[in-house]
N, C-alpha and C positions, 0 to 999 in steps of 0.2 A: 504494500500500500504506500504511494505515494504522499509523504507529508503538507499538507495544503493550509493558509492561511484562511481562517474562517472566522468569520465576526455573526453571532447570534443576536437577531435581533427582537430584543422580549423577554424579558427576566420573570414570564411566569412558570406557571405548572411546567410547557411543551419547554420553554427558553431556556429556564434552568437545566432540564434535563437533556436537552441538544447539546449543550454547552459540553456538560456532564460527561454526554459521550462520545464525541468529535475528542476530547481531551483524551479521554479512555482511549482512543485507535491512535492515538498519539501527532495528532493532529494538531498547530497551536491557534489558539480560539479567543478571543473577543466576545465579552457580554458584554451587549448595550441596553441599557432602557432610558427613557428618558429623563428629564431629570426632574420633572413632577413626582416622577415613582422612582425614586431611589432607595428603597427599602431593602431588595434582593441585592442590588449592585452593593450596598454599604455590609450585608450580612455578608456577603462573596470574599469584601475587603479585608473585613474584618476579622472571619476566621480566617484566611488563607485560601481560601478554596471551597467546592461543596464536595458534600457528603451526602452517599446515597444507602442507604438504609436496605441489612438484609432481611431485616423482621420488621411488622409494625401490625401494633394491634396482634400480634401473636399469629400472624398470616408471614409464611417467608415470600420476600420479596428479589427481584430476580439483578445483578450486576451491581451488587454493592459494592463500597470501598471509598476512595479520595480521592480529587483531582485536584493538586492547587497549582498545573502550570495555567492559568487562566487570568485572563486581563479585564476586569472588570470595571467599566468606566460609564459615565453618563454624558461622555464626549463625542458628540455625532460624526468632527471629523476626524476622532480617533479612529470610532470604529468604521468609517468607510473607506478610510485609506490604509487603515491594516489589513483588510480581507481580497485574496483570490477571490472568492466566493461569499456572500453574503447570504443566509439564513434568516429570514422574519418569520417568528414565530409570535404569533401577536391576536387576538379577536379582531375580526375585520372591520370595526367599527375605528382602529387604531392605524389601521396600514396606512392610509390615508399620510395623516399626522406622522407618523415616525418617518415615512419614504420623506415628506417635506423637509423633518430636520436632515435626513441625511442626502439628500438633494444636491445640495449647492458640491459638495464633496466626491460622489460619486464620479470614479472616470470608465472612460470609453472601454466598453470589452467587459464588463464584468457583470457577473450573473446574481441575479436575485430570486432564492426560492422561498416560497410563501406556502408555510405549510399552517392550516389550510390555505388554499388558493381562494375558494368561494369567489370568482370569475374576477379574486383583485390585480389580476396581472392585467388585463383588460382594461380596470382604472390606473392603476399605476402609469402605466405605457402612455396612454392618453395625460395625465399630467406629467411626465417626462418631458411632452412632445411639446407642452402649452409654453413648460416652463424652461425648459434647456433641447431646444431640436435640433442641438449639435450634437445633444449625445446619443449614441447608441449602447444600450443594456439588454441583456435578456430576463424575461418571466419566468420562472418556472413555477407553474400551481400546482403543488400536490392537491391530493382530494380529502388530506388528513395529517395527522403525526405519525412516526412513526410506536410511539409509546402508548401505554397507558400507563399513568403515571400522576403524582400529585407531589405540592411541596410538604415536607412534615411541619418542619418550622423554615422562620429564614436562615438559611444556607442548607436545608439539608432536603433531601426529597426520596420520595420511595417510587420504584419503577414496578410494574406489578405485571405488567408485561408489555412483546412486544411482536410487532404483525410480521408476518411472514413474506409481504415485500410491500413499496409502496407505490402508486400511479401516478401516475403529473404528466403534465405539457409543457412545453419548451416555446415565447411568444416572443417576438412573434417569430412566423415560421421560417425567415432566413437567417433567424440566429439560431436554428436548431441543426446544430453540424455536429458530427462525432466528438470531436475534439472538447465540446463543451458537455456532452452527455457522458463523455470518460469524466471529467472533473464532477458532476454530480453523482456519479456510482461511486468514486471515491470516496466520496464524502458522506453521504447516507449510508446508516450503517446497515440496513437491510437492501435485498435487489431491489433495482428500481423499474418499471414497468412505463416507459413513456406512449403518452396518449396523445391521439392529432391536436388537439387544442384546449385553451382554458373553457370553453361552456362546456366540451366534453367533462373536462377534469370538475366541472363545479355541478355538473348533474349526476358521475358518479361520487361525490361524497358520500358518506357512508352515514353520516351524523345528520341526514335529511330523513330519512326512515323511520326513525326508534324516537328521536331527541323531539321534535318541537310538538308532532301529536299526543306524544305518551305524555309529554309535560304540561302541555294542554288540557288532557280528557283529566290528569291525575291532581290538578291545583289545590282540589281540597284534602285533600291526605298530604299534599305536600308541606303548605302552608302549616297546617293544625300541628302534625307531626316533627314540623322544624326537619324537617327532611333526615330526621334520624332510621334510615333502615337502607337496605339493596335497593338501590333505583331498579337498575333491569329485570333483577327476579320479581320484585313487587310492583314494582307498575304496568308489568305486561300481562295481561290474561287473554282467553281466547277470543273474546267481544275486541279487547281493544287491539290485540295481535292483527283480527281480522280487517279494521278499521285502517291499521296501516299498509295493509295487505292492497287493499283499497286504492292508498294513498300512491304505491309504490308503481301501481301499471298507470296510474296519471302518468308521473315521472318518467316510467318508458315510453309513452304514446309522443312526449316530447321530444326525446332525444330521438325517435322514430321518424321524427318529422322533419328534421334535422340533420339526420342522415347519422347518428352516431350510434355503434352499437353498445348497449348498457348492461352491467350484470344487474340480476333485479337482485333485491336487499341482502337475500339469503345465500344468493350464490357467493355474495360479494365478500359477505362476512366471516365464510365457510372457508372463502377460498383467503383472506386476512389473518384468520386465526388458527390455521389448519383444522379447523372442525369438519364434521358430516353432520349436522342436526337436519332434521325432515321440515321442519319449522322455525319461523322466527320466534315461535311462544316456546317451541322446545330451546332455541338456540339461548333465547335471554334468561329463561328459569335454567339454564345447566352450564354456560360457559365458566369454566373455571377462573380466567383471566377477568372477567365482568363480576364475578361472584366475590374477589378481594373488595372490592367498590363499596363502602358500608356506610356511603352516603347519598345524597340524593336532592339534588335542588330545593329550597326552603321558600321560593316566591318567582314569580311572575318577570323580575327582573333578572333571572339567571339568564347565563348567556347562552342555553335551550332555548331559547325566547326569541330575545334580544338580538343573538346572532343568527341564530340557525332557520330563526322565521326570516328576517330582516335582510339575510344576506345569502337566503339558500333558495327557501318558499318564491318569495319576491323576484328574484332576475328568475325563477321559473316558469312563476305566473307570468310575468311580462311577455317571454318567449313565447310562451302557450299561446298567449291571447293575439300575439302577432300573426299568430299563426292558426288563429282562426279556433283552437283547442281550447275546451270546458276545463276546468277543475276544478269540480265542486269540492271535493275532501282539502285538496290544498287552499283553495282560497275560504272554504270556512274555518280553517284554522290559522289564517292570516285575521280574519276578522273578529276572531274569540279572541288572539293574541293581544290585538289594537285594543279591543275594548277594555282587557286586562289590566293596560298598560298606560291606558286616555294616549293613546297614541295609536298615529297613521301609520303603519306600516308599506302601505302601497305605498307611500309618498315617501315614507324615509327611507326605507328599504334601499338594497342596493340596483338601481334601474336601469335600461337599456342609455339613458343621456348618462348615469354614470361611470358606463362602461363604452362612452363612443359608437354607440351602436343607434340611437336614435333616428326617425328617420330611413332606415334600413328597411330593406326586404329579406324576408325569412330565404330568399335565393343570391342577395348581395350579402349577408354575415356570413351562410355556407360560403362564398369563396372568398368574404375575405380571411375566413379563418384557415384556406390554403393558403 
């Protein structure tokens, strides 16, 4: 393995634990956050490094141990002129904001992967273009993390597990040359599986399925209960299983239309986790890796919601409706969401003008996304 300069961008759950293990493969790494949130950056500093935990809660946890060659800073032009490679690991409601600070900084040739992507290589690219169209960068959107994983305290974090390869796109399409897909297999510590483009990569996420319905149908047991139990084994039953079951051939009938081909939920999760479940009710009551999880969103503004409605549901209703496509189960829990929330989802959401695409025919985004 090739040693590569890598700057993490997002000192949460995914950021810490990117950091964490870019470091582990011997890779040297840059955490950034910004300097609003300098909580994990100053715990990084101040122990020396973090620490991943082989137990928690009396559950063993998977690649524990120490990393303190790590450069921890809330310097934007630290971290974009230290990195070969750049990693934002961030809620999409932040890429925005963080690409801005390190904006001015970034130079020509360098890659940015955004895991999750949630179609923000799309916006990114488009404020690139607004803001510096002398430079050329590439996207790359995963469709997720590669972890599952949480912080314990600040500097220390438990990895509970981890998928078995990961998907993403490469934006736009004339930055996507070997040469740049060696340096992200490098660097991602599981295969990597590259997909023609970011609305492929943000319609197979995996966290569009399970997360914004089930958090949805389940708000009052979430709420009352302060989210103290197993999310996936308790909030999925056969009613509500079937409800996303529902959900999930909307999601295909889109990417159908579109030309992309999609694993539907179960393939997708089966084939992430190496499992064989018959079902997504049997795969959330029995996955081992889901069943460490012994917590579960406690309100309306989790980022089940917040995100995964706002920046998953929404540029897929957008598409849909472009394209002449119903969806009833996605867009009524866009609208249970909003009401949850005293907020527009369809409006704040992330939308076709946020992503350059406005305007557009469902047969001019097919080729621009060649």
């Amino acid at each position: 393995m090739e040693k590569v300069k890598v700057s993490v961008i997002g000192a949460g759950n995914g950021g810490m634990t990117a950091a964490y293990h870019f470091a582990k493969q011997g890779h040297s790494v840059c955490l950034y956050d910004s300097p609003q949130f300098p909580k994990q950056i100053e715990a990084v500093q101040e122990r020396g490094g973090i620490d991943a935990l082989d137990e928690a809660h009396d559950v063993p946890m998977i690649l524990g141990g120490r990393q303190t060659d790590i450069l921890a800073t809330c310097d934007a032009e630290t971290a974009a002129t230290f990195a070969d490679i750049l990693v934002m690991v961030a809620p999409s409601f932040a890429q925005e904001i963080l690409f801005e600070q390190l904006l001015p900084f970034l130079k020509d040739g360098q890659t940015l992967v955004l895991m999750p992507g949630n179609y923000g290589g799309l916006v990114l690219n488009r404020i690139a273009h607004e803001q510096r169209p002398e430079l050329n960068i590439a996207f790359a959107d995963a469709i997720s993390i590669p972890w599952a994983c949480r912080i314990h305290e600040p500097g220390v974090i438990t990895i509970m597990g981890i998928k078995e390869f990961l998907p993403m796109s490469i934006y736009p399409k004339s930055m996507d040359t070997p040469k740049r897909r060696k340096l992200i297999e490098n660097v991602i510590p599981i295969p990597v599986e590259f997909l023609d483009n970011p609305i492929q990569a943000g319609m197979e996420n995996i966290n569009f399925g399970g997360h914004p319905l089930l958090t949805t149908l389940s708000m009052g047991i979430l709420e009352n209960f302060d989210g103290n139990f197993n999310y996936y084994r308790d909030t999925c039953s056969p009613a509500t299983s079937n409800a996303c079951a529902h959900m999930d051939k909307e999601r295909l009938s889109v990417g159908e239309a579109y030309g992309f081909p999609l694993r539907t939920e179960l393939e997708a999760m089966n084939a992430l986790y190496d499992m064989h479940y018959d079902s997504v009710y049997e795969l959330n009551r029995g996955s081992v890796t889901h069943s460490k999880i012994d917590k579960a969103p406690n309100s309306s503004h989790h980022r089940y919601i917040t995100e995964d409605v706002a920046y998953l549901m929404v540029p897929l209703y957008e598409l849909a409706t472009l394209a002449g496509i119903k969806l009833p189960v996605v867009e009524s829990c866009i609208h249970i969401a909003s009401a949850y929330n005293d907020e527009d989802y369809f409006k704040k959401g992330r939308t076709l003008k946020d992503m350059g695409l406005d305007g557009m025919s469902v047969e001019e985004i097919k080729e621009l996304m060649k």
